[in-house]
C-alpha positions in Angstrom: 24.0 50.0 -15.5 20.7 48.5 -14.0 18.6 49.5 -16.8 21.6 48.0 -19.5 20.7 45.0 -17.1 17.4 44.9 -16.8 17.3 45.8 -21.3 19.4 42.3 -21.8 17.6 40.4 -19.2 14.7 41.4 -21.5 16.2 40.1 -24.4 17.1 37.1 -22.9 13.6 36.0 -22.2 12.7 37.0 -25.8 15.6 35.3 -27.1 14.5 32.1 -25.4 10.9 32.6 -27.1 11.8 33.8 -30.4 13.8 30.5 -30.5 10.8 28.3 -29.2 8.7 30.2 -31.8 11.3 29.5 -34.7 11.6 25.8 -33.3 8.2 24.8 -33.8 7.8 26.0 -37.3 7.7 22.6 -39.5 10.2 22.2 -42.0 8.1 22.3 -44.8 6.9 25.7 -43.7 10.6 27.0 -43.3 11.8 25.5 -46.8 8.2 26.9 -48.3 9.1 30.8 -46.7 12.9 30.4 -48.5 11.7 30.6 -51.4 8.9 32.8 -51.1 11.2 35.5 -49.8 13.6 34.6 -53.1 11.0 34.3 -55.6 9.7 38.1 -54.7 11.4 40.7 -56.8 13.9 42.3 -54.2 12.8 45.6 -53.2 16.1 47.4 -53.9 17.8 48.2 -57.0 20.6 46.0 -57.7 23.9 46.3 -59.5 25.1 43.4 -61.4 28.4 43.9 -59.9 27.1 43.9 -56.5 28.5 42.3 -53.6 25.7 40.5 -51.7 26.9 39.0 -48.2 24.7 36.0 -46.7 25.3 33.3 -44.1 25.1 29.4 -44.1 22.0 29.0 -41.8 22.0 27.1 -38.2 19.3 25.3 -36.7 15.8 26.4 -37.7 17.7 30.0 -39.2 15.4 30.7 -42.6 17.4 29.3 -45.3 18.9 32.5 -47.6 20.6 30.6 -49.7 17.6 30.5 -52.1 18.0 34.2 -52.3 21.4 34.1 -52.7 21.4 31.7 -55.9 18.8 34.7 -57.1 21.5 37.0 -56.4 24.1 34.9 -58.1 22.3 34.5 -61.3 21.9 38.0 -61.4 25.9 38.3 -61.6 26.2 39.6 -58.1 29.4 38.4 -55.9 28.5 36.4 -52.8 30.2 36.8 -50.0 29.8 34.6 -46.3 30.7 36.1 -42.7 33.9 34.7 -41.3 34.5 35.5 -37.3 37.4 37.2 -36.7 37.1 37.3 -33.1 34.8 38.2 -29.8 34.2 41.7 -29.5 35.2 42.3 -33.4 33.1 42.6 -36.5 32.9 39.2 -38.9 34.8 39.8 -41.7 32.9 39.2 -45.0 34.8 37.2 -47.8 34.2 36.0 -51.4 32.2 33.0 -51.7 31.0 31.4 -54.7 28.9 28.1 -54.8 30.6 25.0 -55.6 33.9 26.5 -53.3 35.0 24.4 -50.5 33.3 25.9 -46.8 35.8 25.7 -43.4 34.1 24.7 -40.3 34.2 28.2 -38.1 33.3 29.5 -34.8 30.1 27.1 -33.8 30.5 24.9 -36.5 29.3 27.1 -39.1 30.8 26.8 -42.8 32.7 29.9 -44.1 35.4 30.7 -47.1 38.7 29.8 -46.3 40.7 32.1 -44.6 42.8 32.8 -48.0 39.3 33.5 -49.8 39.9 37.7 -50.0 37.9 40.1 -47.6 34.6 42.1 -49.3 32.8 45.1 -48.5 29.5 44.2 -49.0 26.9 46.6 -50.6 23.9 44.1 -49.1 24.2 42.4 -45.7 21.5 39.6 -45.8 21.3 39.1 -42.1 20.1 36.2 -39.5 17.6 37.1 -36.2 15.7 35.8 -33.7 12.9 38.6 -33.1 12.4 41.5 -35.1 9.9 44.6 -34.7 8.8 46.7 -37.8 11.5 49.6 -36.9 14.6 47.4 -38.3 15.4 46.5 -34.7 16.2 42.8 -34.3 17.3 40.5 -31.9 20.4 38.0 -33.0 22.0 35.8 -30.8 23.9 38.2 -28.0 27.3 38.2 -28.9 27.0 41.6 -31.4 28.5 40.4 -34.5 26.0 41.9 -36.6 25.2 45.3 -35.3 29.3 45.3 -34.9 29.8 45.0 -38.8 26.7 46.9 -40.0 28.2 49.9 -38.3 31.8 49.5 -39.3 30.5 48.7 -43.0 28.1 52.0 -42.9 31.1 54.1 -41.4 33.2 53.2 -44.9 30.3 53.3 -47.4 26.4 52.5 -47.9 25.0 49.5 -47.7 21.2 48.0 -47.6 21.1 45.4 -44.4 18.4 43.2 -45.0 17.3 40.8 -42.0 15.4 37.8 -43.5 13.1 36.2 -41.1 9.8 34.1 -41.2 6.3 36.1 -39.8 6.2 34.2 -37.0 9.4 36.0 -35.6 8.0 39.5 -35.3 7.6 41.1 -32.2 5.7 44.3 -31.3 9.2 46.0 -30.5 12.5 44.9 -29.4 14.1 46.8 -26.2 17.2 48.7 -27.4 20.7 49.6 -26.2 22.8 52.4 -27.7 25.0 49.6 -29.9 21.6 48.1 -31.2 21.8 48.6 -35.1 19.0 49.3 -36.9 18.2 46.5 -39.9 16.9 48.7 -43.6 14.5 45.7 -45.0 13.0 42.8 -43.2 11.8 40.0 -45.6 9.3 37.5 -44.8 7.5 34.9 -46.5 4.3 37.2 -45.7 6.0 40.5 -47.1 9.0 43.2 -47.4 9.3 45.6 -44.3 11.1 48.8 -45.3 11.9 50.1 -41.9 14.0 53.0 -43.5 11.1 55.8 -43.6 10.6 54.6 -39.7 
């Protein structure tokens, strides 16, 4: 128990600093690393049937939407993250752009709860901090490391943090519910932490 303790106290701090980080980065910057990361060929193989899940961006998040217009044109379906409720993963459902968004949990837009539930084949995925073995910090709660497992336990996917440079870390201290990330994209480059 003291060393869960001490392992989230740890991630508090960094949370706290990966934010600052993120915070100071001007906005011209953040737009300019959207669409670097979307005008880079993605570095996975991509079905034009694919479902591609993303999230509407808070605060000084990286913009994916960008890369999920690429992914769009290409003829995959979109999807956006809906909470379903503390301690459960988000539930991923059908989003196209020019469809109505909900206020959610924090404010953030999501489908409609009528919009139908997906299984997405790519998670494009929010963070604070990341390190270059797919580890990442989010935001506390577990949401994501919640619904990468339960999606990997019913098929494959490729989850795919997006962040800017500036929000890697030499390495992110780990609990046994920590979920590793396959891809981190940056303006700078594409991390494949799978051969890690």
């Amino acid at each position: 128990m003291a060393q869960s303790t001490s392992i989230e106290d740890a991630k508090a701090a960094l949370r706290r600093q990966a934010r600052a980080r993120r915070d100071a980065l001007p906005a011209g910057v953040r737009a300019a690393a959207a669409q670097a990361i979307a005008a880079r060929p993605f570095p996975v193989a991509v079905a034009p049937a694919a479902i591609v899940a993303g999230f509407m961006p808070m605060g000084s998040e990286i913009n994916p939407i960008p890369l999920m217009r690429k992914f769009a044109d290409f003829g995959a379906q979109l999807a956006l993250p809906a909470v379903a409720g503390r301690g459960k993963p988000l539930t991923m459902r059908a989003f196209a752009f020019g469809e109505t968004l909900v206020p959610g949990v924090w404010g953030i837009r999501e489908p409609a709860p009528d919009a139908p539930a997906v299984a997405p084949d790519i998670l494009i995925v929010p963070l604070l901090a990341f390190d270059r073995s797919g580890q990442r910090i989010g935001y506390g709660a577990g949401y994501y490391d919640m619904t990468i497992a339960a999606l990997r336990a019913r098929k494959t996917i490729i989850a795919c943090g997006v962040a800017f440079a500036a929000q890697e870390i030499s390495g992110v201290p780990t609990t046994p519910r920590d979920v590793r990330l396959d891809l981190v994209l940056t303006e700078r480059e594409v991390i494949d932490c799978r051969a890690v």
